[in-house]
C-alpha positions in Angstrom: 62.5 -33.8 -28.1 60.7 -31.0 -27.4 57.2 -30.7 -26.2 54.9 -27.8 -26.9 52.3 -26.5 -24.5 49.3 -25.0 -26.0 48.3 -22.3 -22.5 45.0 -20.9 -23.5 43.9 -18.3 -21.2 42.7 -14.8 -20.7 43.8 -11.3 -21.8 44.0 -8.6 -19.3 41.7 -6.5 -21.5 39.3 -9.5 -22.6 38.8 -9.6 -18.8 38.2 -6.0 -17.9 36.2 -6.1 -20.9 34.1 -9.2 -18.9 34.2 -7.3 -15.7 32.5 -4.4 -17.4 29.9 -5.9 -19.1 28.8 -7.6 -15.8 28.6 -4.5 -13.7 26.6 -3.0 -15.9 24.1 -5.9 -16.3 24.4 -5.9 -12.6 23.6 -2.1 -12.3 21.0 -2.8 -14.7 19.6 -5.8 -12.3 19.8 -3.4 -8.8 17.1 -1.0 -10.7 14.6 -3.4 -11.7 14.8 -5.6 -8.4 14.5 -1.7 -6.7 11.2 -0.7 -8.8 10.3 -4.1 -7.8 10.3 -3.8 -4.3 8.5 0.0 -4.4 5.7 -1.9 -6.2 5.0 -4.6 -4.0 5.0 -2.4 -1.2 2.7 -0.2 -2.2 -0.1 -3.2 -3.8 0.9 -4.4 0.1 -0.2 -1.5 1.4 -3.5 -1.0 -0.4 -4.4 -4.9 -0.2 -3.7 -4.1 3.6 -6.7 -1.2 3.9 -9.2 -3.8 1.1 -8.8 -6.7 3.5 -9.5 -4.3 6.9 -12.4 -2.4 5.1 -13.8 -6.2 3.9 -13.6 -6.9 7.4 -15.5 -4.0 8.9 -18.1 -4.0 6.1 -18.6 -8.1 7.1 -18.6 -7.6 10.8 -21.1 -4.6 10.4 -23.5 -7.2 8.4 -22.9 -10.2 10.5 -23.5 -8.3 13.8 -26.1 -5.9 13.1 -24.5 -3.6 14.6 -21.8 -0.7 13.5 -17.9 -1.7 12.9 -15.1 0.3 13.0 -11.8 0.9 11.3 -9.3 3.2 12.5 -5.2 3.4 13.8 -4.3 3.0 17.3 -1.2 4.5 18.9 -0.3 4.1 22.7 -3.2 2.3 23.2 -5.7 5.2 22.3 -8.1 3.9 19.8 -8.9 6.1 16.4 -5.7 8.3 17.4 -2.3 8.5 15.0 -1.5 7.5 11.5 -2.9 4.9 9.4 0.4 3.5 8.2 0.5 2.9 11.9 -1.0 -0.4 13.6 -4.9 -0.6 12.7 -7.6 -2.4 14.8 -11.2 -3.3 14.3 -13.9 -3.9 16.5 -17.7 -4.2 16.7 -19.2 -0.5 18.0 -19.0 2.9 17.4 -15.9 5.3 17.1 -15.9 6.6 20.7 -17.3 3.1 22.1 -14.4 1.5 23.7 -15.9 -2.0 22.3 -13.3 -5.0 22.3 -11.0 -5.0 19.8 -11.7 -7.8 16.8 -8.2 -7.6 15.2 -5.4 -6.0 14.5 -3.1 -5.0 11.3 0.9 -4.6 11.3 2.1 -1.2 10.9 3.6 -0.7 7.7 8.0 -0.7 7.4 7.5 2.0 5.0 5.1 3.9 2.9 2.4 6.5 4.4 -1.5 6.0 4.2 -3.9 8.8 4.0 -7.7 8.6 4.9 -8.9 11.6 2.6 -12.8 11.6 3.9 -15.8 13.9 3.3 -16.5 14.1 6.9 -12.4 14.1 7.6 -13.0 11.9 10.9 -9.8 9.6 12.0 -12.1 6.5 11.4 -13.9 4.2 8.7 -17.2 2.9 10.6 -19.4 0.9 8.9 -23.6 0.9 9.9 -24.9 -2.6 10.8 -26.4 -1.9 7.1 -23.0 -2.1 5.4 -23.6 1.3 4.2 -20.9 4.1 5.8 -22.4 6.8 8.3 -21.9 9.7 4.9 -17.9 8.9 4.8 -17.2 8.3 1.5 -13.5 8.8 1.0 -10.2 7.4 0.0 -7.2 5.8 1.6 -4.4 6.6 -0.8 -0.9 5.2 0.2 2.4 7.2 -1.1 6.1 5.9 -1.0 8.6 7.2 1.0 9.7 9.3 -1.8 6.0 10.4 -2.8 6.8 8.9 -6.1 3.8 9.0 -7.7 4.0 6.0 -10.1 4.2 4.0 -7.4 1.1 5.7 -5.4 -2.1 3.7 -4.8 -5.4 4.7 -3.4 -8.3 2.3 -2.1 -12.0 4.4 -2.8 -14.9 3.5 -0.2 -18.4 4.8 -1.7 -21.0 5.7 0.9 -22.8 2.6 0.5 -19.3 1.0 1.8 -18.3 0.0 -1.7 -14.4 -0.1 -2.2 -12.8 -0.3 -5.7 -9.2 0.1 -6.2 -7.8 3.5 -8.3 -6.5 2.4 -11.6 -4.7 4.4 -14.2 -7.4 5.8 -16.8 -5.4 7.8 -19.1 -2.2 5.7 -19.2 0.5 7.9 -18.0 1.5 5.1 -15.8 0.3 7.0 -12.8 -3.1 5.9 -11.2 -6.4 8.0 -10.8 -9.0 8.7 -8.6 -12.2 10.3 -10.2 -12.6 11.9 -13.2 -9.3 11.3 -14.4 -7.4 13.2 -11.5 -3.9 11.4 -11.1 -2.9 10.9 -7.3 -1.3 13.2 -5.4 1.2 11.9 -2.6 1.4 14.7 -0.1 
């Protein structure tokens, strides 16, 4: 007597069929986790420059005495780029006071202090108020993609808000409705 064997397996083309239909959810997956990542660095970024301009603003007020904000590079205080490491401490710009603490340098990403008075520092008066240096920090991707752009706006009362998208073109502005611009 003979036995029959039911073998149920796979097709060559129901499995190429498979293997395409998972690299292209796969694809699909590498984008999103990518946009992902360009996001998070950038709120990083900006959350990095709200919790160092916080800090100044409280150390100004607690001390009664002007705080500063700036990027340090070799060791030479308000000198280099802000994506770079930043320090603060209790004094003026040019005061050589000790140094209160420090933020990371970013991995990637550039920051931009855009200022009336264009000085290399943030310095907060033992008011809270800034010494006239309302401005903006505004951090850019690598690839200056602008969707992915943030900006952090300091008043001259030393007032920060963060720039949001007004008009809903998925890029965020700064005032009046202008979109930022990575440089």
């Amino acid at each position: 007597m003979r036995q029959h064997c039911n073998l149920k397996g796979q097709t060559l083309f129901e499995l190429t069929i498979t293997l395409s239909i998972l690299s292209i959810l796969l694809g699909a997956s590498i984008s999103s986790v990518n946009t992902l990542i360009k996001r998070e660095r950038g709120k990083a970024a900006i959350n990095r420059m709200v919790m160092a301009t916080q800090e100044i603003r409280r150390l100004a007020l607690s001390h009664r005495s002007a705080a500063t904000l700036c990027p340090v590079t070799n060791g030479k205080a308000c000198e280099g780029k802000w994506e770079g490491q930043l320090i603060t401490f209790v004094g003026r710009s040019n005061s050589g006071a000790a140094i209160i603490s420090t933020y990371a340098p970013l991995e990637q990403g550039s920051i931009e202090w855009r200022s009336f008075r264009q000085d290399n520092f943030l310095e907060m008066q033992s008011n809270g108020l800034t010494l006239a240096q309302n401005g903006t920090f505004v951090y850019c991707p690598d690839d200056n993609d602008q969707h992915f752009a943030h900006a952090l706006i300091i008043n001259k009362s030393g007032r920060a808000r963060l720039a949001e998208d007004l008009d809903g073109d998925g890029i965020r502005d700064l005032r009046k409705g202008e979109p930022i611009e990575c440089r």
